[in-house]
N, C-alpha and C positions, 0 to 999 in steps of 0.2 A: 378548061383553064379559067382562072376566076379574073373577070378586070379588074379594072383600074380602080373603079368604086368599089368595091370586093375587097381588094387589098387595103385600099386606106379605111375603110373598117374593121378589117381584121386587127391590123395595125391599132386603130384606136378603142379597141377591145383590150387588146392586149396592154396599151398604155394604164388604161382603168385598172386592169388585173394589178396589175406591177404597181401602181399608188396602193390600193388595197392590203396588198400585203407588206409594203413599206409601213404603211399607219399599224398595221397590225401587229405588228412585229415592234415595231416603235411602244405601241401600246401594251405589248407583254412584259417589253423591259423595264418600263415603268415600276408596272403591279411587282414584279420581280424583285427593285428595289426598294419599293415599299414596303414588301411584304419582309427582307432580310433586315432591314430598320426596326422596324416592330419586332421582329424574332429579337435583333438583338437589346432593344431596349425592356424588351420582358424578361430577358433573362438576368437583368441588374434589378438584388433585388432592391426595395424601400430601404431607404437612409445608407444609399450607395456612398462610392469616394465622392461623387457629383455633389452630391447634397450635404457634405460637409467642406467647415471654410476653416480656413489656417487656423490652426493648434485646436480644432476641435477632434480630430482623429483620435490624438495619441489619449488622453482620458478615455474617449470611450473605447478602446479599446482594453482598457485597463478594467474597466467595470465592464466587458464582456468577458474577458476571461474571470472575472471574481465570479460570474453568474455561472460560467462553466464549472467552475472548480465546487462552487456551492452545490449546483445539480448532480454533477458526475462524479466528484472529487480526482486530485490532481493526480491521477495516473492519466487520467484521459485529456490532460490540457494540452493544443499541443497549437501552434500557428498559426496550424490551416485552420481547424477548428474557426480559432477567433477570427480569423479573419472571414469566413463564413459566416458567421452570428450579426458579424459588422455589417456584410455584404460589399468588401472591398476583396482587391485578389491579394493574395498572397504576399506580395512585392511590396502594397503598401504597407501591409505588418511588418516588413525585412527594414522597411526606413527607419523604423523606430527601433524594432527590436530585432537587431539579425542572426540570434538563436532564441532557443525559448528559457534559458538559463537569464537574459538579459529581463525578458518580458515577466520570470516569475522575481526576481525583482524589484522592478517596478510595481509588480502587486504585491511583492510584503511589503510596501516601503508605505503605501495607502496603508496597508491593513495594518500594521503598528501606530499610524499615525491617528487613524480610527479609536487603534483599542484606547493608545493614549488620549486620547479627546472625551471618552468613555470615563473612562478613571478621573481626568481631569474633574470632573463636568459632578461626577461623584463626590468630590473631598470638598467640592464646593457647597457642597449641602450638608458640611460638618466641622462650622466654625470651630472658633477658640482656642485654647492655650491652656488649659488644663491636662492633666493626666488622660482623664479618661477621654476627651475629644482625643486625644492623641491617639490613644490607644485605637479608638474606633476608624478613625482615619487610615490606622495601619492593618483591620479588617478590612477594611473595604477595599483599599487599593485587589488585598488577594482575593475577597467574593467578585468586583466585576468581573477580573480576570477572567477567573475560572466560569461564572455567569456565560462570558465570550466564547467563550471554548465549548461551554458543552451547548449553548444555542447555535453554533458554527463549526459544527466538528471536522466539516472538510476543508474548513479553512482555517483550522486550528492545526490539522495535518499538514498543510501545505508550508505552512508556518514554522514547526518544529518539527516536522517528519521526515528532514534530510532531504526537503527540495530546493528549501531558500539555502543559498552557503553561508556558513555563516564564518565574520571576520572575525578571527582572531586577534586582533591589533589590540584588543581593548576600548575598542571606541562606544560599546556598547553604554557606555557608564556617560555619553553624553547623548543618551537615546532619552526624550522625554517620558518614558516609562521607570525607568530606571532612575532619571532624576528623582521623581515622585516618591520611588520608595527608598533613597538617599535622604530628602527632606522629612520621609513621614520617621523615617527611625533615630534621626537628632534630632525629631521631638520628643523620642523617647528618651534620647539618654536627657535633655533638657529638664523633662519632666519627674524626673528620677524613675523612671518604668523599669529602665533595664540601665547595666552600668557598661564602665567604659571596655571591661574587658570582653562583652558581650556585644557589643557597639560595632567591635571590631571584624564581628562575625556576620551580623544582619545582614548584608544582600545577599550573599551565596545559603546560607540557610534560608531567608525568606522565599529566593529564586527557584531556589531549587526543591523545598520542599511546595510549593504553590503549581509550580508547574509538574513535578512527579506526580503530585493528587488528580491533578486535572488530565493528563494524558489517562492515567488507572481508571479514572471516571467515565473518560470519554469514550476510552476502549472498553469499557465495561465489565472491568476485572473487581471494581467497587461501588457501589449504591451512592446517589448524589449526595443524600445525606451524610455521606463520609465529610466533605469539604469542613462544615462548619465545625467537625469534629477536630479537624487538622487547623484549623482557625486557633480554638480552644486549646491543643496542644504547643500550639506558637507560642501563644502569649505562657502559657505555663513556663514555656524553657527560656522564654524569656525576663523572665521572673526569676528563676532558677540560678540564672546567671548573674543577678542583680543582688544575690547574697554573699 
């Protein structure tokens, strides 16, 4: 049988043991959540929700999906997607846009504003008041266009390809594209190019043969070289109509 000294060593044996695996255990749970910190801060990627600050989101999310829709084109554009690209989850694409009928949108509403700024920026570098400044200004409006279109052909689809809806109200006629080619064509009739009864016809003929040329192009049912042909036959019939 062990004495007395016997037992209060045992005993303070046993106390050592029992701190040792108290610290040890203390000390696993640490590493533990450390190491679940670190997992989950590796899995957020760069330019997380964290690292942007108020109304910086919702642009870039706009120009992550233009990069998708550029890359992949817009059968593959879809929420998660961008919101992956972003490296935000899901929920915060839903704040902004909570389908993706909203979010494409939002990116034609840049990308018209784009093209327009394009055109703009164009008629700018073809002063005057003459016939033929007029005339060329009303080329040009349709070469950047089409220019747009066929260096962005997946966002030229996205665009006209029945994914933007498009409003029928007529509001279209206060879109600054549209103005543009409202002001380039009573420069024509101004300048006596084309007359009043022809006047009457210009945007839906201009609209609509500028972009029929450009989808045919883009899709590649015509050689580029067609456009300026179609440029050419513009001004013929508008000519035509001016006798």
């Amino acid at each position: 049988m062990p004495t007395a000294p016997d037992v209060c060593t045992n005993l303070n044996d046993v106390q050592i043991i029992v701190r040792a695996f108290e610290h040890c255990q203390v000390s696993w749970n640490t590493v533990r959540v450390s190491l679940t910190t670190n997992s989950r801060k590796s899995r957020i990627a760069p330019g997380s929700r964290d690292s942007y600050h108020h109304g910086d989101l919702q642009p870039a999310l706009i120009d992550a999906a233009i990069d998708l829709v550029r890359k992949t084109g817009p059968d593959h554009l879809s929420l998660r997607a961008v919101a992956e690209r972003v490296g935000v989850s899901p929920s915060a694409v839903y704040h902004y846009y909570p389908d993706k009928d909203s979010l494409i949108d939002g990116v034609g509403n840049k990308l018209f504003a784009e093209l327009a700024e394009m055109q703009r920026a164009a008629l700018d570098q073809i002063p005057g008041k003459s016939a033929r400044a007029a005339k060329l200004r009303y080329r040009e409006l349709g070469r950047t266009y089409f220019q747009w279109a066929y260096r962005e052909p997946n966002l030229f689809r996205l665009m006209f390809g029945g994914f933007c809806k498009v409003k029928k109200s007529g509001r279209h006629q206060d879109e600054p594209a549209f103005v543009m080619l409202t002001v380039a064509l009573d420069d024509l009739l101004a300048t006596g190019v084309i007359s009043k009864a022809m006047r009457r016809y210009g945007e839906i003929i201009s609209w609509a043969a500028v972009q029929g040329a450009s989808t045919l192009i883009v899709e590649g049912h015509l050689p580029e070289a067609a456009f300026e042909e179609l440029l050419d036959g513009l001004e013929l019939a508008m000519k035509v109509g001016n006798k």
